[in-house]
C-alpha atoms as an extended CHARMM CRD file, in Angstrom:
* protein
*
       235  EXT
         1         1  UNK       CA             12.0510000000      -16.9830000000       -0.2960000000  PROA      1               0.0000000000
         2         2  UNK       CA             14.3150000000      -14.1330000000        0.3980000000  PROA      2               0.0000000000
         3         3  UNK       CA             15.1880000000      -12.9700000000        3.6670000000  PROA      3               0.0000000000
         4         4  UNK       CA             13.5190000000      -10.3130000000        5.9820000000  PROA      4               0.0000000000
         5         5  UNK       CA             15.8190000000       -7.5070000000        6.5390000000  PROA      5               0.0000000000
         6         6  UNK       CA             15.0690000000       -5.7700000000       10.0310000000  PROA      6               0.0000000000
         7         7  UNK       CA             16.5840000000       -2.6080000000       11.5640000000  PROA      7               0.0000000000
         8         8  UNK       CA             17.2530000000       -2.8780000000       15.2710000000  PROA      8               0.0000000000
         9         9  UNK       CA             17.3000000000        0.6120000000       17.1050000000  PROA      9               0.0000000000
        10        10  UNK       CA             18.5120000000       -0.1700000000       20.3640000000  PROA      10              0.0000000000
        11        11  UNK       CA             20.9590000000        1.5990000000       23.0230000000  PROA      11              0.0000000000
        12        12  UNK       CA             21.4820000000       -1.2320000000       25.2520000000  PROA      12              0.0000000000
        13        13  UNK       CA             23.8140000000       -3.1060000000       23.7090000000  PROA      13              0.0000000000
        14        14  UNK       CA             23.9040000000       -6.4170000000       25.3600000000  PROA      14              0.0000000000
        15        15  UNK       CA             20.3020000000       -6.5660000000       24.8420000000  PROA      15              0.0000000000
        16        16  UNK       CA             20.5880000000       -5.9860000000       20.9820000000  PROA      16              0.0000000000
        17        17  UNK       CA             23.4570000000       -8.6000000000       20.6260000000  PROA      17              0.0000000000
        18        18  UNK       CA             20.9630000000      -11.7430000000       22.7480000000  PROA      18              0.0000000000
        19        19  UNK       CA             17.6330000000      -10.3250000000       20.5430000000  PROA      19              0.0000000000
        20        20  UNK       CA             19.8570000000      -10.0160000000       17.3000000000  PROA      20              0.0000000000
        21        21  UNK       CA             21.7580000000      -13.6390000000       17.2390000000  PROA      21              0.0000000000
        22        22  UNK       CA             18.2790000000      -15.1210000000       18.4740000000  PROA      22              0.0000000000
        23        23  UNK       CA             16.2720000000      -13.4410000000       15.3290000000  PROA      23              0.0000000000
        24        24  UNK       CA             19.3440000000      -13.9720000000       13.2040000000  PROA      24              0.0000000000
        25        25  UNK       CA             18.8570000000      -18.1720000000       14.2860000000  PROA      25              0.0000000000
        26        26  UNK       CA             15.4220000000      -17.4680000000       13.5590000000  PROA      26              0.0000000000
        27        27  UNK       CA             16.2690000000      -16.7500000000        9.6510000000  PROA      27              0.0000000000
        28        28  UNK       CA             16.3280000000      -12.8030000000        9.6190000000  PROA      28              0.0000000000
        29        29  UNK       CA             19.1450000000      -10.0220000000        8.6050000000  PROA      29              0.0000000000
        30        30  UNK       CA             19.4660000000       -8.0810000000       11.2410000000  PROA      30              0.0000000000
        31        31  UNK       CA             21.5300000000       -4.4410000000       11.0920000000  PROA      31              0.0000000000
        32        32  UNK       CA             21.4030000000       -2.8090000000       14.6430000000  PROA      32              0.0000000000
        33        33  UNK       CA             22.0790000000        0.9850000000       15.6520000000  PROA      33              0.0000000000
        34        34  UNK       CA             22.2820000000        2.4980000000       18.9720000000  PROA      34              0.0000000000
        35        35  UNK       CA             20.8670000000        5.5740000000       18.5950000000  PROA      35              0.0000000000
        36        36  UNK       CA             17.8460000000        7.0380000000       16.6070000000  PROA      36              0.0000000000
        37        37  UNK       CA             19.9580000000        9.7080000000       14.1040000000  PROA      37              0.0000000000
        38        38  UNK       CA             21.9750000000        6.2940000000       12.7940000000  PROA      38              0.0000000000
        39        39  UNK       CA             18.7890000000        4.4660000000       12.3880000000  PROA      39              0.0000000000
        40        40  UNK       CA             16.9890000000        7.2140000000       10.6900000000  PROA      40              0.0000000000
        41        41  UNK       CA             20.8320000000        7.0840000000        8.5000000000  PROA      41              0.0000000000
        42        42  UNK       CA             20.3500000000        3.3020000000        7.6410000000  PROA      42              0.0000000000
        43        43  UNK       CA             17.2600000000        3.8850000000        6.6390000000  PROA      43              0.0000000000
        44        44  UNK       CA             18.3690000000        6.6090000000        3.9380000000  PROA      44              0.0000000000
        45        45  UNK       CA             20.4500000000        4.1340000000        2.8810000000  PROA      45              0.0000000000
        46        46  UNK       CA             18.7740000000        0.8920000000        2.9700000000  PROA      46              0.0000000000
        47        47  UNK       CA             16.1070000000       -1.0460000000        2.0700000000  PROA      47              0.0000000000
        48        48  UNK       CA             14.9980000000       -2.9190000000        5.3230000000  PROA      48              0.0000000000
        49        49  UNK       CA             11.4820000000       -4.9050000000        5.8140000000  PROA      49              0.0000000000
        50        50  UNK       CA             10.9140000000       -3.8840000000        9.6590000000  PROA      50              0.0000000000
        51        51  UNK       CA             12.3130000000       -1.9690000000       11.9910000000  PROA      51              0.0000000000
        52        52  UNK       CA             12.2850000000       -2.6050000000       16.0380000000  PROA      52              0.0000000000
        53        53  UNK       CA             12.3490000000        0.4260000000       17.5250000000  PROA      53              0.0000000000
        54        54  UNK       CA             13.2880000000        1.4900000000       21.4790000000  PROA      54              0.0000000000
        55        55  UNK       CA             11.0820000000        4.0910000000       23.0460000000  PROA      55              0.0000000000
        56        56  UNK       CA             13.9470000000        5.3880000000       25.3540000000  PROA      56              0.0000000000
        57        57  UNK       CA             17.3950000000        6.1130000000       23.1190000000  PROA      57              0.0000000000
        58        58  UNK       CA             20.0830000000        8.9660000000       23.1730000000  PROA      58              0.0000000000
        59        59  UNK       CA             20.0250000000       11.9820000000       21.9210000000  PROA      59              0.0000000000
        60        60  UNK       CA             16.1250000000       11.8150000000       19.9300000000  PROA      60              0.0000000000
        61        61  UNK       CA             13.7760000000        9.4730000000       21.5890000000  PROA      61              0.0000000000
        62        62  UNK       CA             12.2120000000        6.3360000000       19.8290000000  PROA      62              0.0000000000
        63        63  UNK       CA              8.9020000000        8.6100000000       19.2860000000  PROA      63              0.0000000000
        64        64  UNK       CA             10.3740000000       11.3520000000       17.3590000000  PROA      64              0.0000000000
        65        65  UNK       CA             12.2640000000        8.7360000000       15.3330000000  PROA      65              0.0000000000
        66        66  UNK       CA              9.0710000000        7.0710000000       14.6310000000  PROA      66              0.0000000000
        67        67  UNK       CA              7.9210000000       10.7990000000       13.4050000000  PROA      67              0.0000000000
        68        68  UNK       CA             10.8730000000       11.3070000000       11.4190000000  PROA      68              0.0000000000
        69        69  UNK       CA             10.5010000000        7.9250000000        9.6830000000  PROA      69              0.0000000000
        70        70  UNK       CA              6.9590000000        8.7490000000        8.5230000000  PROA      70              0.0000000000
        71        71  UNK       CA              8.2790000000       11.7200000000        7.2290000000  PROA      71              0.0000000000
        72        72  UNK       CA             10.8240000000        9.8800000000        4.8150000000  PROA      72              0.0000000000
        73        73  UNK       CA             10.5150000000        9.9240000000        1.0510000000  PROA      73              0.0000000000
        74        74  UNK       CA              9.4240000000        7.0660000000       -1.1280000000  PROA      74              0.0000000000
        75        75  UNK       CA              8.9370000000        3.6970000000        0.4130000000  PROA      75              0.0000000000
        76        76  UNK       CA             10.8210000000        4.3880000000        3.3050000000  PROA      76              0.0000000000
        77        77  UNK       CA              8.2540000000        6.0040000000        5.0960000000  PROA      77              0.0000000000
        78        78  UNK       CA              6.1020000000        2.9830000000        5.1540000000  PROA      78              0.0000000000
        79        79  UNK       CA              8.0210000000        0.5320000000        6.3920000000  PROA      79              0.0000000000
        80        80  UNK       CA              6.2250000000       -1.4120000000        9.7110000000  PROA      80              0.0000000000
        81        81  UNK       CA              7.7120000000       -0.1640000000       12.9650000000  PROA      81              0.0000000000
        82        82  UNK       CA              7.0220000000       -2.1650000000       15.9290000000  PROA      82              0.0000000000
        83        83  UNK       CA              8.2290000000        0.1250000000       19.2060000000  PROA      83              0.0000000000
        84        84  UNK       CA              9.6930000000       -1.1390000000       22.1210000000  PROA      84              0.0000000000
        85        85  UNK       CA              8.2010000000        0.0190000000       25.1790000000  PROA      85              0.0000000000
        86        86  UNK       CA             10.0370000000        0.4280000000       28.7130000000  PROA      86              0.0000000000
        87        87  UNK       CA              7.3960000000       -0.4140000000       31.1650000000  PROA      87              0.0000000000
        88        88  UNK       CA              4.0410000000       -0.7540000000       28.7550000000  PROA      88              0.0000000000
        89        89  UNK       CA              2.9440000000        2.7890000000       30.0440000000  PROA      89              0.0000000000
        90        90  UNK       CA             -0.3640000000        3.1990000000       28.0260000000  PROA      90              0.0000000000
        91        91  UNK       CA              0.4700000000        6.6440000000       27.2600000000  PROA      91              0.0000000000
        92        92  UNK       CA              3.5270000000        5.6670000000       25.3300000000  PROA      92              0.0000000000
        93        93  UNK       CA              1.8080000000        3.2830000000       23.5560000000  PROA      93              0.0000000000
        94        94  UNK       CA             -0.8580000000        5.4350000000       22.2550000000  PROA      94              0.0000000000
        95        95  UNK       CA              1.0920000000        8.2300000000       21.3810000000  PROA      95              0.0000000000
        96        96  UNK       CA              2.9220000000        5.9600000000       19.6180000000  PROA      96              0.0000000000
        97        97  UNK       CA              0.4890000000        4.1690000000       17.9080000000  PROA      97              0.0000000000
        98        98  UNK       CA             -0.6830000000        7.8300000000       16.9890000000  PROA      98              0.0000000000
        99        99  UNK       CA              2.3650000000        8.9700000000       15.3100000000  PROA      99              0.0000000000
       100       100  UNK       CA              2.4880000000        5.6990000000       13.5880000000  PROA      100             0.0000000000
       101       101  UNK       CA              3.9400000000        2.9730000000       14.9870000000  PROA      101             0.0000000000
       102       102  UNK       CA              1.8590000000       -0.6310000000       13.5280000000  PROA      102             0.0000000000
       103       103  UNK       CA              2.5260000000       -2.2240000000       17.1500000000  PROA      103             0.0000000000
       104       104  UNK       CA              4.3300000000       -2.6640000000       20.4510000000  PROA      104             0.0000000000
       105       105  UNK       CA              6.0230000000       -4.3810000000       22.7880000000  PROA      105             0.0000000000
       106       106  UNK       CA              6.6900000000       -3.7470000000       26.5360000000  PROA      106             0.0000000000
       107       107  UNK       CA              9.8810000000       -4.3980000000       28.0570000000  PROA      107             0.0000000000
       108       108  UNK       CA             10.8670000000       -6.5560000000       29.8590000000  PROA      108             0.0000000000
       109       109  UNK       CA              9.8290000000       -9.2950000000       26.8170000000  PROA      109             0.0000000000
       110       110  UNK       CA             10.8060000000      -12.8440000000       25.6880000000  PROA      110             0.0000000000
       111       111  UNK       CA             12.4620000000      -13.2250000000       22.3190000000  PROA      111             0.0000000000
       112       112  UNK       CA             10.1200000000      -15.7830000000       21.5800000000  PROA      112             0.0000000000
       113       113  UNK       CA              6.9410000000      -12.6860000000       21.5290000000  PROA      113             0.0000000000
       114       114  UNK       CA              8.6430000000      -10.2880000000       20.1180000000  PROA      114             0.0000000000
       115       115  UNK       CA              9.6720000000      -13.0710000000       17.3300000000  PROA      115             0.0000000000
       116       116  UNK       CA              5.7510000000      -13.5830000000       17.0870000000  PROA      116             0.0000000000
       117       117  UNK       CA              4.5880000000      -10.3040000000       16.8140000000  PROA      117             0.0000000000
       118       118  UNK       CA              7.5000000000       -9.6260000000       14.0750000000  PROA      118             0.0000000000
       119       119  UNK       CA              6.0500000000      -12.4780000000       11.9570000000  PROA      119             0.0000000000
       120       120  UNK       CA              2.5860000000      -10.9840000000       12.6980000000  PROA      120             0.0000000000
       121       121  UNK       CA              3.6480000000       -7.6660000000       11.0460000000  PROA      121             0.0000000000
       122       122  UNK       CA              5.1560000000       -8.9640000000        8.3380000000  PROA      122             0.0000000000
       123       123  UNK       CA              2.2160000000      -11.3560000000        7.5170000000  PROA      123             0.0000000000
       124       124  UNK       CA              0.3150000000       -8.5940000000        7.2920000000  PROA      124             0.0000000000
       125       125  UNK       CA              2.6150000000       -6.8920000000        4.5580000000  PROA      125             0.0000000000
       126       126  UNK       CA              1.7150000000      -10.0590000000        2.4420000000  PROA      126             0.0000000000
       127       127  UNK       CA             -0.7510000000       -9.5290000000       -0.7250000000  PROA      127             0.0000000000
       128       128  UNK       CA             -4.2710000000      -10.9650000000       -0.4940000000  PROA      128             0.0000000000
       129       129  UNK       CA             -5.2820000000      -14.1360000000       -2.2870000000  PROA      129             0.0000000000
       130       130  UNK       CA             -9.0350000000      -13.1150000000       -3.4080000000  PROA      130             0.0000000000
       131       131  UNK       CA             -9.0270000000      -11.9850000000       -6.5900000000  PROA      131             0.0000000000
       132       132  UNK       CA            -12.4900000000       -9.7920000000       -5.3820000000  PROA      132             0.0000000000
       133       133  UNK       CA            -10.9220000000       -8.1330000000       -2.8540000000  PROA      133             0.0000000000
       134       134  UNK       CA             -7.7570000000       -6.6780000000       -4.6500000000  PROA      134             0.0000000000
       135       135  UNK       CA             -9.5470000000       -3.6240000000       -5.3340000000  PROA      135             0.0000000000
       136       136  UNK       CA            -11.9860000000       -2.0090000000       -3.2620000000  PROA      136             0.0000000000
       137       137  UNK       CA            -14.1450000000        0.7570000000       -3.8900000000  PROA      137             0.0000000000
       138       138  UNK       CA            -16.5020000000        2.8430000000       -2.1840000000  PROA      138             0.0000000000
       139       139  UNK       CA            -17.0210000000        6.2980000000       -3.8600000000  PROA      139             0.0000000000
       140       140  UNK       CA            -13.6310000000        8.2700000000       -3.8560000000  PROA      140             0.0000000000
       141       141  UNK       CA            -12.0540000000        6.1910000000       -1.6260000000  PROA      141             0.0000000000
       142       142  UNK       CA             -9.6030000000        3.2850000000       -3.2580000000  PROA      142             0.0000000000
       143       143  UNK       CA             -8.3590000000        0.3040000000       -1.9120000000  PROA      143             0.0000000000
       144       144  UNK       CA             -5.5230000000       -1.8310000000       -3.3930000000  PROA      144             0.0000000000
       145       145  UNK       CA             -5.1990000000       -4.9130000000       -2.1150000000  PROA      145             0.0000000000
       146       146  UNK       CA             -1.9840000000       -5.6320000000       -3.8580000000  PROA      146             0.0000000000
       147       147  UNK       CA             -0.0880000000       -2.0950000000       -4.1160000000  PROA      147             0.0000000000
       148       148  UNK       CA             -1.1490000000       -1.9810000000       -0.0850000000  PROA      148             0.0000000000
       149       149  UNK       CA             -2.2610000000        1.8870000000       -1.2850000000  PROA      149             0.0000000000
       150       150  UNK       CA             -5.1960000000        3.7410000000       -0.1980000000  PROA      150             0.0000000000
       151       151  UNK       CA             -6.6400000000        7.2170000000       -2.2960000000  PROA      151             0.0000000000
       152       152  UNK       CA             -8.8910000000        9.1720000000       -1.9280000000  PROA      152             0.0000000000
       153       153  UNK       CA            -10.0940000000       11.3100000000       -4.6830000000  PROA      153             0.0000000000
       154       154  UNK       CA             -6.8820000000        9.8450000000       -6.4750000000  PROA      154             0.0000000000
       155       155  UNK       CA             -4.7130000000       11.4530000000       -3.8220000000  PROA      155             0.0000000000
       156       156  UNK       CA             -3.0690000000        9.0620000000       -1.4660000000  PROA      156             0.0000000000
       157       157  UNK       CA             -3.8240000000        8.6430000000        2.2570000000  PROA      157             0.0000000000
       158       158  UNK       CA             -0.9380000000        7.6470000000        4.3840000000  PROA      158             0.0000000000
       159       159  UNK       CA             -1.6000000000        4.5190000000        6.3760000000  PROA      159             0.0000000000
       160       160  UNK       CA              0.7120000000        2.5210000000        8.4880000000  PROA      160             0.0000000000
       161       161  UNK       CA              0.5010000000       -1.4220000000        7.8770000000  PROA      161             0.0000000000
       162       162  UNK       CA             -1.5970000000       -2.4920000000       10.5480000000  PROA      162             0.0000000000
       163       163  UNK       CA             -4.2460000000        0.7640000000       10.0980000000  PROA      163             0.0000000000
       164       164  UNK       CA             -4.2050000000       -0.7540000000        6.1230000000  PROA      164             0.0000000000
       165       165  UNK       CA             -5.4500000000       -4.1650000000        7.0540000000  PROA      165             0.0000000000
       166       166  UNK       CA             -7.4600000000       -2.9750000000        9.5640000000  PROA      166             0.0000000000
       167       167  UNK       CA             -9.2580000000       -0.9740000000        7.2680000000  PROA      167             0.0000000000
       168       168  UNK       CA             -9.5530000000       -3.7860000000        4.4870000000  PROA      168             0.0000000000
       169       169  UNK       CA            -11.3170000000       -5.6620000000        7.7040000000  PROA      169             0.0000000000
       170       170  UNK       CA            -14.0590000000       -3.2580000000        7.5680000000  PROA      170             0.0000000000
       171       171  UNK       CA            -14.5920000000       -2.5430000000        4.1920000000  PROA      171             0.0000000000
       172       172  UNK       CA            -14.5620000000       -5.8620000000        3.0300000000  PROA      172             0.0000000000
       173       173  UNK       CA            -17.4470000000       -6.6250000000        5.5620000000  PROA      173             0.0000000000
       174       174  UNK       CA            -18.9250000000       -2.9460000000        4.5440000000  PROA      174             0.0000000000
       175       175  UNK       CA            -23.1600000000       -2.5610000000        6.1060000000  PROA      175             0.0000000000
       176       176  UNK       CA            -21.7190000000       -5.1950000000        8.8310000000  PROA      176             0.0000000000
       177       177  UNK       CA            -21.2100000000       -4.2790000000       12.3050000000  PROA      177             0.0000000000
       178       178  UNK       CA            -17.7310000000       -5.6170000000       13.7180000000  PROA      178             0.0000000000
       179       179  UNK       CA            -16.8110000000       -6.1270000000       17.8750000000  PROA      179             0.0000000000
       180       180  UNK       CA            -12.9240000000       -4.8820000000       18.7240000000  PROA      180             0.0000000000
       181       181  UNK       CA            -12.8710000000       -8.2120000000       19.4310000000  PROA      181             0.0000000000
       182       182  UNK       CA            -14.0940000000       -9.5280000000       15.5030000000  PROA      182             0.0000000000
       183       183  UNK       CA            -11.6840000000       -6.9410000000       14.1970000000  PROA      183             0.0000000000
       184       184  UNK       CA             -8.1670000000       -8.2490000000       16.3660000000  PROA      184             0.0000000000
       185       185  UNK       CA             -9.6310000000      -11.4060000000       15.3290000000  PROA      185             0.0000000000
       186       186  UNK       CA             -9.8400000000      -10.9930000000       11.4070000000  PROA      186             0.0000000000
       187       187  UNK       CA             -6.2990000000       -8.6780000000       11.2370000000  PROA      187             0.0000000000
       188       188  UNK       CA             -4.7130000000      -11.7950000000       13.3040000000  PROA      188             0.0000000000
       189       189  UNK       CA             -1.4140000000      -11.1860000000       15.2420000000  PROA      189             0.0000000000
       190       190  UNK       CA             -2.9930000000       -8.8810000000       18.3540000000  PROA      190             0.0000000000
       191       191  UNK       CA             -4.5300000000      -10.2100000000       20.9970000000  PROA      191             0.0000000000
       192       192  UNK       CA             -6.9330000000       -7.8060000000       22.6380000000  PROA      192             0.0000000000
       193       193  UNK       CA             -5.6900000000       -6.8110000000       26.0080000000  PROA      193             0.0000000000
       194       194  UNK       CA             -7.3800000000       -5.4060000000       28.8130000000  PROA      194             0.0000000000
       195       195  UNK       CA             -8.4170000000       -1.6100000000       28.5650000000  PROA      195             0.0000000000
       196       196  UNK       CA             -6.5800000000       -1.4160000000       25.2200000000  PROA      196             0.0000000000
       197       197  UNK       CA             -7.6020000000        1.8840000000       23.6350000000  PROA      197             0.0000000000
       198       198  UNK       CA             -4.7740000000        0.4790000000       20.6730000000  PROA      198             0.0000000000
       199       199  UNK       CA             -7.7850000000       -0.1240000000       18.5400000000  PROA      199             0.0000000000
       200       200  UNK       CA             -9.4260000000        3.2410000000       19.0640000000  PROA      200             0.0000000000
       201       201  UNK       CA             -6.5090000000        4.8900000000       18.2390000000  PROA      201             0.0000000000
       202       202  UNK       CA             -6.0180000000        3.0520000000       14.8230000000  PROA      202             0.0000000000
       203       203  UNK       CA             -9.7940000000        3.7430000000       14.2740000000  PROA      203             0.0000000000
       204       204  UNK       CA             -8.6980000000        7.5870000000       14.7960000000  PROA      204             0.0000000000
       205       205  UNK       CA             -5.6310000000        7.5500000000       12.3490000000  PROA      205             0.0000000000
       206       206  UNK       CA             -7.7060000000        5.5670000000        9.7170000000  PROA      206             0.0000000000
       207       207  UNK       CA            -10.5520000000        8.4850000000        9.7690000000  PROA      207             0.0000000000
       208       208  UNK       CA             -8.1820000000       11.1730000000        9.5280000000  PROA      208             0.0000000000
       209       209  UNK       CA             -6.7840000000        9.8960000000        6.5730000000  PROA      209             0.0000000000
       210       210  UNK       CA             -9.8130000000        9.2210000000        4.6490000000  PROA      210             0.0000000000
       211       211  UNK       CA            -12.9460000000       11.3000000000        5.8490000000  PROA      211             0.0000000000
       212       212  UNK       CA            -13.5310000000       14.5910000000        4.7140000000  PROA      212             0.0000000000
       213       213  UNK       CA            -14.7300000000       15.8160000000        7.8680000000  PROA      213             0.0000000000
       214       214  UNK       CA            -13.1220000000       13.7080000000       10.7130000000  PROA      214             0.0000000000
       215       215  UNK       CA            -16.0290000000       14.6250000000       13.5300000000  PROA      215             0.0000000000
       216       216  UNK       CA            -18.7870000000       13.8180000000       11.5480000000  PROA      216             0.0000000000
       217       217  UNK       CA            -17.4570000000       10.6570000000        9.7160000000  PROA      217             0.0000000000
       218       218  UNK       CA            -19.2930000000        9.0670000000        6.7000000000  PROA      218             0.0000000000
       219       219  UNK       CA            -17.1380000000        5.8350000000        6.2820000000  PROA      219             0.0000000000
       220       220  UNK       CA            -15.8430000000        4.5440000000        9.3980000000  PROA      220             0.0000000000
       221       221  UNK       CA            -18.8830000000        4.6490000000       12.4850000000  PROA      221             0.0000000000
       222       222  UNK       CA            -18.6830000000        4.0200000000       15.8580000000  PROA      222             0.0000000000
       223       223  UNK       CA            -21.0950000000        1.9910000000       17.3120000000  PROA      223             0.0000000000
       224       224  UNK       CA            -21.2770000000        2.8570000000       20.9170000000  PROA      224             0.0000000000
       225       225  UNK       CA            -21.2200000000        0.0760000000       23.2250000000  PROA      225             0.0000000000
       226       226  UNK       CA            -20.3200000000       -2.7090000000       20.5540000000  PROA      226             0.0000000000
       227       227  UNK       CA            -17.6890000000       -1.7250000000       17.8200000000  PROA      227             0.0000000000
       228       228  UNK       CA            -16.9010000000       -0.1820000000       14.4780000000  PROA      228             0.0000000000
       229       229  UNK       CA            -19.0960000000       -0.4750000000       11.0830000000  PROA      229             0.0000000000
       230       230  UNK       CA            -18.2140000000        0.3810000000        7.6440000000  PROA      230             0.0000000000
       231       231  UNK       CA            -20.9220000000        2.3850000000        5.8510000000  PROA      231             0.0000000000
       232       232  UNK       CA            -21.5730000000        1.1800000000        1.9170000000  PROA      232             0.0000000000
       233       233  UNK       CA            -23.0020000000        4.6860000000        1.1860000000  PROA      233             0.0000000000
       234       234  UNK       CA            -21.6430000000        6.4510000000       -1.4930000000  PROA      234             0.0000000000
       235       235  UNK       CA            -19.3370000000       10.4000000000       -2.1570000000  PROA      235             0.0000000000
């Protein structure tokens, strides 16, 4: 099995060097920069399977580095960022969740989470299994299991990891209503917290990438007071 590469962007050095040697013991490459612009650089150049990124850096803050990164050509802009938060203000979290981010972290944290939650992601990068669900399709909208891809009249919709799987969650349970709590349940790696509008967020992303008409959505439907339902009706 090869080893994951991650991309640390982190300004406090001391803190990079503890969280770097402990992932590094924990069987990961780790490359840190401490500031956003090198990051974004490494990235250019590199291939790398995850990248931790601070909310608070020099120069361009972690959430305009999280824009820029979804901006990058090819594969790059894909790759699962999991943000680093400095006191787990909600508002940072869902603004960046919004512009992309797959999860988060609030400072301070033990290794040992943010170890968990980077195995999480990366889980969830893995192919499925079930031959039935590689491909899944509901009118224009395509789902590849396997390529991790999502189209939509044969024109791609750009989904971060986590908003992929949780996607897959509903349609593969399509007609079936699902709790938040059913859905953290079924992606695996999230525990729901407490007022956590992280979910809701996600649900937003997904429909503006795949609904023609984002207020009156056909696909993904809220059901007030319970959850989320994927409707089997066809374009």
């Amino acid at each position: 099995m090869s080893t994951h590469r991650l991309l640390m962007i982190e300004d406090d050095a001391r803190l990079a060097a503890m969280v770097g040697e402990y992932l590094t013991q924990s069987g990961y490459a780790v490359t840190h920069t401490g500031d956003g612009e090198a990051g974004l650089e490494a990235l250019r150049r590199d291939r790398f399977d995850l990248v931790v990124l601070d909310l608070m850096l020099p120069g361009i803050d972690g959430l305009e580095v999280c824009r820029r990164i979804r901006a990058l050509p090819d594969g790059a802009a894909r790759v699962p960022v999991l943000m680093l938060t400095a006191k787990g203000d909600p508002m940072d979290r869902i603004i960046g969740l919004e512009l992309g981010a797959d999860d988060y972290l609030p400072k301070p944290f033990e290794p040992r989470e943010l170890l968990a939650r980077i195995r999480a992601v990366l889980r969830r990068q893995q192919p499925g299994e079930a031959p039935e669900h590689r491909l899944l399709r509901f009118g224009a909208l395509e789902i590849d299991r396997d390529a991790r891809t999502v189209t939509v009249g044969g024109q791609p919709a750009e989904l971060t990891s986590y908003q992929f799987d949780l996607l897959v969650t509903l349609a593969e349970r399509a007609g079936r209503v699902l709790t938040r709590d059913q859905i953290m349940e079924a992606v695996r790696g999230r525990e729901l917290e407490a007022f956590d509008r992280s979910i809701d967020v996600h649900m937003g992303r997904i429909r503006a990438a795949i609904e023609q008409d984002v207020k009156n959505p056909r696909r993904i439907l809220t059901v007030r007071g319970v959850g989320y339902v994927f409707a089997r009706q066809q374009d």
